[in-house]
C-alpha positions in Angstrom: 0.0 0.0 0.0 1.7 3.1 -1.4 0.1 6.5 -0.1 2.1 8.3 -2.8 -0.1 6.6 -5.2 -3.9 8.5 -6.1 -6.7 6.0 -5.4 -9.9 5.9 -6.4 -13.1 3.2 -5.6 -17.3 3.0 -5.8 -17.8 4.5 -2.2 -21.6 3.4 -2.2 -22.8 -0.5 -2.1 -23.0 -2.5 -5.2 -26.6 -2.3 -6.2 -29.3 -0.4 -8.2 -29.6 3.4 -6.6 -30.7 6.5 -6.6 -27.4 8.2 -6.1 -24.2 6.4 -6.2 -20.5 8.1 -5.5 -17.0 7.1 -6.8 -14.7 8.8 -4.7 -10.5 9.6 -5.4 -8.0 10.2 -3.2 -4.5 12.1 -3.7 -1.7 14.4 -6.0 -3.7 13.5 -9.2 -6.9 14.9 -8.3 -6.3 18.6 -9.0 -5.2 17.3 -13.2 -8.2 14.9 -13.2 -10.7 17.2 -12.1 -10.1 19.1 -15.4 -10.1 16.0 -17.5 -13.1 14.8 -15.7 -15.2 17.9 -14.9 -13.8 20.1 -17.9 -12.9 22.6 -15.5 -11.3 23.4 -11.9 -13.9 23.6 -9.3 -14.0 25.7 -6.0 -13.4 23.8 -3.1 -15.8 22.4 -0.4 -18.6 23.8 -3.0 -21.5 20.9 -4.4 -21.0 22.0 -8.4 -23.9 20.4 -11.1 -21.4 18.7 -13.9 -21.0 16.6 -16.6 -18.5 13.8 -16.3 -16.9 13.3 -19.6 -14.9 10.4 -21.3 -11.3 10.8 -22.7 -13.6 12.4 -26.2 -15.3 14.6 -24.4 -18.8 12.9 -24.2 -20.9 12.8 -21.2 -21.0 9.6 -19.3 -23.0 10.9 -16.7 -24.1 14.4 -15.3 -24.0 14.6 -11.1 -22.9 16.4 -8.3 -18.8 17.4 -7.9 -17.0 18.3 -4.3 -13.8 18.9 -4.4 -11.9 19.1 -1.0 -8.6 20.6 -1.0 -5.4 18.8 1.6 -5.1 19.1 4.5 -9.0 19.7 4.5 -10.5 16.3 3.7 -11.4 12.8 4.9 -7.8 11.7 3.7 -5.8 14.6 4.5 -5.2 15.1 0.9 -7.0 16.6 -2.3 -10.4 14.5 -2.7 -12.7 14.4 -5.5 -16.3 12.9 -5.2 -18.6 12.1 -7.7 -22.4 11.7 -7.1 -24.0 10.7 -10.1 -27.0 7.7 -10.8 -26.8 4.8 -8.8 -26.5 2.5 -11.7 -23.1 0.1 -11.3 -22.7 0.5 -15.1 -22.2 4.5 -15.0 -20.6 3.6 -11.9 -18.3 1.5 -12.8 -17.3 3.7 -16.5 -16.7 7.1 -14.0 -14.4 4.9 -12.4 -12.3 3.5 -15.2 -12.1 6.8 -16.2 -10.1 7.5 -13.1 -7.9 4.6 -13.4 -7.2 6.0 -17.0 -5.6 9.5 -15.6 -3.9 7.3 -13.4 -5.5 6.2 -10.2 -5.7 3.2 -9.0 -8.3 1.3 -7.5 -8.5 1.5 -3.7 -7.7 -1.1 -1.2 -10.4 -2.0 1.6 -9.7 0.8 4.2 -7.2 2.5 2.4 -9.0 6.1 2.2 -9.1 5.5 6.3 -5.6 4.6 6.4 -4.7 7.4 5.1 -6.4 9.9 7.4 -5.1 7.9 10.0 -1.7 8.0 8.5 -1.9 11.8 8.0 -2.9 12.2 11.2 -7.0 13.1 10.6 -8.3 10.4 13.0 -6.5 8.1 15.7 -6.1 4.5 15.2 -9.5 4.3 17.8 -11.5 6.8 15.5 -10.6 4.7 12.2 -11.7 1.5 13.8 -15.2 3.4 15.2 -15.7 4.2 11.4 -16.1 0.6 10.5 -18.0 0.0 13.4 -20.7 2.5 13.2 -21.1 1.1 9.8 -21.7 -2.4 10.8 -23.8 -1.1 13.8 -26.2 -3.9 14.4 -28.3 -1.1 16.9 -29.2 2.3 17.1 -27.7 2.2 20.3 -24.0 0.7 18.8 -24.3 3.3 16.1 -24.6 6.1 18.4 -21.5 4.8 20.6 -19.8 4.5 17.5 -20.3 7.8 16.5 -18.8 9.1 20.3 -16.0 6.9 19.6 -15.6 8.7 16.1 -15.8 11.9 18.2 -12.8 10.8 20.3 -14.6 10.2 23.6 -12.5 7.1 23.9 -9.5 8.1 22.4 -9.4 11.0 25.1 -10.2 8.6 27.9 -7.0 7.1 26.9 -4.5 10.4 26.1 -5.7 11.4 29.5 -3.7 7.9 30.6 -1.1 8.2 29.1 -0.6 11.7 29.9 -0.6 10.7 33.9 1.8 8.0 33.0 4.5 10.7 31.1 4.2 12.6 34.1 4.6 9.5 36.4 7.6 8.5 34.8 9.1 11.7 35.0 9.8 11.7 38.7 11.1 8.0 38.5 13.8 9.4 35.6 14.5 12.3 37.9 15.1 10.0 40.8 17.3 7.5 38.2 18.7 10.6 36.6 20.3 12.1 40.3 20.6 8.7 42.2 23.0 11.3 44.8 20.0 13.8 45.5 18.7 13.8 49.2 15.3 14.3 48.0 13.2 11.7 47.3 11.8 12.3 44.5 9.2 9.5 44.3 8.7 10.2 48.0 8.2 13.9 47.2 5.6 13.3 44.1 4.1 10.8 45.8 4.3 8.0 42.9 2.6 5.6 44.9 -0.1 7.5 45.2 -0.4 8.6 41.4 -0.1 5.2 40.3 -2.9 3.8 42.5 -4.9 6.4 41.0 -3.6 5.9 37.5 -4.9 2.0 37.8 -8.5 3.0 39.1 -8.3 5.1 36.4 -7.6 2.4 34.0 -9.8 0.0 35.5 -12.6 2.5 34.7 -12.3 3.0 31.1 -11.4 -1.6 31.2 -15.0 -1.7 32.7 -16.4 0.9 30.0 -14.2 -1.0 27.2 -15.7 -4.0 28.1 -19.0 -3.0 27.8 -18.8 -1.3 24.3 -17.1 -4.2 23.3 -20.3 -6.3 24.2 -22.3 -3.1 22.4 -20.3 -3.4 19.5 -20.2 -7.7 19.0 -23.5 -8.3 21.0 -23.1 -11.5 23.7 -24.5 -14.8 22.3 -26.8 -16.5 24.7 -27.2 -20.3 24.3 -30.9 -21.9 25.5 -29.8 -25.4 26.5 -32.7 -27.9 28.5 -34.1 -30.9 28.3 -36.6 -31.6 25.2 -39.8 -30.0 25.8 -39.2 -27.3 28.3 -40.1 -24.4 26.0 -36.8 -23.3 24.8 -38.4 -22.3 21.5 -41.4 -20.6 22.9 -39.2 -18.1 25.2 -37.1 -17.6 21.9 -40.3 -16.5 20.0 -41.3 -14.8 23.1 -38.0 -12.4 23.3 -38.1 -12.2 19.5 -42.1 -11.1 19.2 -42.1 -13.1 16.2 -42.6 -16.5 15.7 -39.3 -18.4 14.4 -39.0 -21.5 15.5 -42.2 -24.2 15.7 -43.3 -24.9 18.6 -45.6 -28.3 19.8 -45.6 -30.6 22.7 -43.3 -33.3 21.0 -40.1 -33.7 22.9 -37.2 -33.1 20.0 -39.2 -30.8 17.6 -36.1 -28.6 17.5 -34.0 -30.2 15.3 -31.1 -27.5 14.0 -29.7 -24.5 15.4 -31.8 -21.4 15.5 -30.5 -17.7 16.0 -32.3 -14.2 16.5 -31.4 -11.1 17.9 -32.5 -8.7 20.1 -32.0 -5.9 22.0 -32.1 -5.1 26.0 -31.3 -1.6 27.2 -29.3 -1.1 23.7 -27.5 -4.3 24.4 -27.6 -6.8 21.2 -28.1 -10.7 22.6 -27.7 -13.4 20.0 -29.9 -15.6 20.8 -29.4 -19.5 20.1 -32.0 -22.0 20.3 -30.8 -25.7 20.3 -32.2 -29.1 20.1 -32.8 -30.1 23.3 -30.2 -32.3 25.1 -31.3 -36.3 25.9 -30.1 -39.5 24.9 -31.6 -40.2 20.9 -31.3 -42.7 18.9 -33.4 -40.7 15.9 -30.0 -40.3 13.4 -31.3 -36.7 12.9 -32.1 -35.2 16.4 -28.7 -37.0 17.5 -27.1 -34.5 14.9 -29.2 -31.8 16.3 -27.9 -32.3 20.0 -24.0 -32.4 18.6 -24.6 -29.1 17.8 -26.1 -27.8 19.9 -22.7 -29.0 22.0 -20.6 -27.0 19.5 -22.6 -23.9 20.1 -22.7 -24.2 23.3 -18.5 -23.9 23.4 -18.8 -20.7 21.1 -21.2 -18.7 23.0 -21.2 -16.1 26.1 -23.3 -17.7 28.0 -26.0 -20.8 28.9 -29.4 -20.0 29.4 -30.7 -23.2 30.8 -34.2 -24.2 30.7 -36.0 -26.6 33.1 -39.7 -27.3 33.8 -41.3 -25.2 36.6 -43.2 -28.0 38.1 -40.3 -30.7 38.4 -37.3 -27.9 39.1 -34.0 -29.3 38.2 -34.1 -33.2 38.2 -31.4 -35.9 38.1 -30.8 -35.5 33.8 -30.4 -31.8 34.2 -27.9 -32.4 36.8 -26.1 -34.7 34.6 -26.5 -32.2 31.8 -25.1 -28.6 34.0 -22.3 -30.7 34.7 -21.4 -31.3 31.7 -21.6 -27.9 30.1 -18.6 -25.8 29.7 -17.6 -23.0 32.2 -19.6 -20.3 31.1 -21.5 -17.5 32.7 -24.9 -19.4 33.3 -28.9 -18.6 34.3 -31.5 -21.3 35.6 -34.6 -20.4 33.7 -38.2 -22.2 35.4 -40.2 -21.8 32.4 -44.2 -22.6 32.4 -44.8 -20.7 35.8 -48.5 -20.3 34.8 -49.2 -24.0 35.1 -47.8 -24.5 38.7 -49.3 -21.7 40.0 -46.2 -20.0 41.3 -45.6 -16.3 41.0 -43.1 -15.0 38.0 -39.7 -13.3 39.4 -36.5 -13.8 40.3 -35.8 -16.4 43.1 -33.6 -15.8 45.9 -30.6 -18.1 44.4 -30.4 -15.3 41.0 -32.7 -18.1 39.3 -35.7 -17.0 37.4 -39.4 -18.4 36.9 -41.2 -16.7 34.4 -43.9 -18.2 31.6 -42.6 -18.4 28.1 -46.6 -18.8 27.0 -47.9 -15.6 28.8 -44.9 -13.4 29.2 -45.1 -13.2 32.9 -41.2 -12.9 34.4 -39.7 -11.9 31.0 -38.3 -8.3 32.4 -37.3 -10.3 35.5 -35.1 -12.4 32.5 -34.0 -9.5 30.5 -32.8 -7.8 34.3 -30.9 -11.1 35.3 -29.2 -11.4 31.6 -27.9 -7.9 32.1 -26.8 -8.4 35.5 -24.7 -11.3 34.5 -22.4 -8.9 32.6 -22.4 -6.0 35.0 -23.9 -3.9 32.5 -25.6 -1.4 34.8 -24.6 2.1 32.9 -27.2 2.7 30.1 -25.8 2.2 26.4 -26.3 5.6 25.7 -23.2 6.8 27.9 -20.4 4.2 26.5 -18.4 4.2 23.4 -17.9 1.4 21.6 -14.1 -0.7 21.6 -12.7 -3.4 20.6 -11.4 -7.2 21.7 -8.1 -5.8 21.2 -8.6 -2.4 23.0 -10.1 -4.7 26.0 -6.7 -6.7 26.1 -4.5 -3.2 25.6 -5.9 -1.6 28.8 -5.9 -5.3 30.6 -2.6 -5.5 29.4 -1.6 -2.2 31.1 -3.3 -3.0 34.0 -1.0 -6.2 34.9 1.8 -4.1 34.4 0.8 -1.6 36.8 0.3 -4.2 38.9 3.9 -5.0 38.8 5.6 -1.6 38.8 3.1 -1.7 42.5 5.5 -4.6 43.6 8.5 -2.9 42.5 11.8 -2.5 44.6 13.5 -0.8 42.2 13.2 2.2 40.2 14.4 0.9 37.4 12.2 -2.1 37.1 9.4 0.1 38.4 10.5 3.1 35.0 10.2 -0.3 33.4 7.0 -1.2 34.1 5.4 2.0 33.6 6.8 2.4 30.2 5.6 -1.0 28.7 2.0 0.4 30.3 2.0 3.2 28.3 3.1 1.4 25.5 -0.2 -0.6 25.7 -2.2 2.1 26.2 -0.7 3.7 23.1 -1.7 1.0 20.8 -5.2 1.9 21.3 -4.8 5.3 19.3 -2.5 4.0 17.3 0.8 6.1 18.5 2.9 2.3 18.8 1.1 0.0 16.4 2.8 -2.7 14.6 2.5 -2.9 10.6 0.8 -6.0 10.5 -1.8 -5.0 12.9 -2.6 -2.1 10.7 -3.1 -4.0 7.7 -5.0 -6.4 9.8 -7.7 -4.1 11.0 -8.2 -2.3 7.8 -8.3 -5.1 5.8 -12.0 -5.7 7.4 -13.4 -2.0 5.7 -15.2 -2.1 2.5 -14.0 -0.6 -0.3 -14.4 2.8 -0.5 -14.1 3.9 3.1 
């Protein structure tokens, strides 16, 4: 990936459209804007033009912006073309750029390079993706204040109380003669106490925007016949998987989403797990054990009026470590009242609805996710293990007995926090997480 080179890509989704934009980025745009446009245009101004071939002809007539470097998505000179959303036109408007000498984008590149030039932070570029995959309103709009650098900030604000941190351990290192104490005097212990709650803060937030931005996938697991599919159509509103009074009706994996508090849960409903010799509802139960292993956590269903008998016994034990939630399904025939039981269990009625906030409350509760979607940003799996990362070695520049393991310490935790935004990022991860954008962006 050259950023000396002038790109160019379709910046709108392959398709039949009203409006569709091919989009260039770099050196050449200023010469191709004449060839295109006939004519120079003023900058950051929408101009009504004709798009012309290499004789002149129109192959389309749209709208032109021209955005001159530094002042642009790229941080160079950008050209965008808005013309009809037909992939033909489309597609001639761009081989007319690669004919003056563009060439067509990578996935990510136009993001690379306003990261590269220093438009966005590594953070902000990976927000971009992610408010464009947003699976919820309520991811999109903790994209969009991880676009706005809420999170980024979080994190400078870090790594700012970390340069200043390791500046009394250099001066101490720097005048091992002094009388004065400086770590003593600056009170480092106290800073980086207060440095790790600090971190420990935005981990908790990070963790939760992670779960905004991937969604936690939630298992039902049971015996046959406990009404794992009804409380799936029951979550859902809609009715996706057939439900009768046949033990092993469920056959095959089903999924649906939904949303609680602007959480997305991926919901999994699985054959239900017994001893079968039907060939196909034995294949059904192997995967639902494959699932199970892949998922966040077991929800696991059991009758009301029998409770948890000697198979489900056999069954819990025999499920993996995850976070888990007893579920006492059909409440309305044993006549005992919906809600949560004193163990963090939950009795509800799949048929009537009775207990299903109690569920929703207990499922978020599982996660700790107490704050309200609308106050997080979203992160990352690998923004989760940066600040975990420079947690542990906080932890050790705590234990320290010496100043130079403890300037150590502090500087491979501000190294972590620094891949978050991109300021000490390897190559490969780079091409890594922009290789996941579309074209175009």
């Amino acid at each position: 990936m050259r950023s000396d080179e002038s790109i160019a890509a379709i910046a709108t989704a392959p398709g039949r459209g009203g409006v569709g934009v091919v989009r260039v980025s770099g050196s050449l745009v200023p010469a191709m804007m004449e060839k295109i446009l006939g004519k120079r245009i003023a900058p950051r101004n929408a101009s009504l033009c004709d798009f012309l071939d290499a004789t002149g002809g129109a192959i389309d007539r749209g709208i032109a912006l021209y955005f001159k470097n530094p002042h642009s998505y790229t941080g160079e000179d950008v050209l965008e073309l808005q013309g009809h959303g037909g992939q033909v036109v489309l597609g001639m408007i761009l081989a007319r750029c690669i004919e003056l000498g563009a060439r067509i984008a990578e996935p990510g590149e136009f993001t690379r390079r306003a990261f590269l030039n220093d438009r966005i932070d590594l953070a902000q570029a990976e927000s971009v993706a992610d408010l464009i995959d947003a699976s919820t309103a309520s991811a999109a709009r903790c994209a969009m204040r991880s676009l706005q650098g809420e999170f980024s900030e979080k994190v400078r604000d870090l790594v700012s109380a970390l340069i200043n941190l390791r500046m009394l351990v250099e001066a101490t290192l720097d005048f091992p003669e002094e009388e004065i104490d400086f770590l003593a005097e600056g009170d480092a212990v106290g800073k980086l106490g207060s440095i790790r709650d600090k971190v420990n803060a935005v981990l908790r937030s990070a963790q939760t925007g992670s779960l905004i931005r991937s969604g936690i996938h939630v298992v039902f697991a049971g015996q046959p016949n406990v009404g794992k599919s009804s409380l799936l159509n029951r979550l859902s509103g809609e009715e996706h998987a057939i439900v009768t009074d046949i033990p092993g009706t469920t056959r095959d994996v089903i999924r649906q989403s939904i949303e609680i508090e602007g959480i997305p849960f991926h919901i999994i409903d699985t054959a239900g797990l017994r001893e079968s010799e039907d060939p196909v509802e034995k294949i059904g139960i192997a995967r639902t054990r494959e699932v199970i292993e892949r998922s966040d956590m077991i929800l696991y269903l059991a009758d009301c009026s029998r409770g948890l008998d000697e198979e489900d016994g056999k069954i819990l034990a025999s499920l993996p470590g995850l976070p888990r939630l007893i579920v006492y399904n059909k409440a309305d025939l044993s006549g005992k009242p919906a809600g949560i039981e004193m163990d963090g269990s939950v009795r509800l009625s799949a048929k009537s609805g009775e207990g299903i906030d109690s569920l929703k409350s207990r499922m978020l509760e599982l996660f700790s996710l107490h704050e309200p979607a609308e106050t997080q940003f979203v992160a990352r799996q690998r923004h989760v293990s940066a600040l975990r990362d420079a947690d542990a070695f906080l932890e050790k520049a705590g234990k320290a007995t010496q100043a130079e393991v403890f300037a150590e310490e502090l500087r491979l935790a501000q190294d972590s926090l620094s891949r978050i935004t991109g300021e000490f990022t390897p190559d490969d991860l780079l091409g890594e997480i922009f290789s996941n954008f579309c074209i175009g962006k």
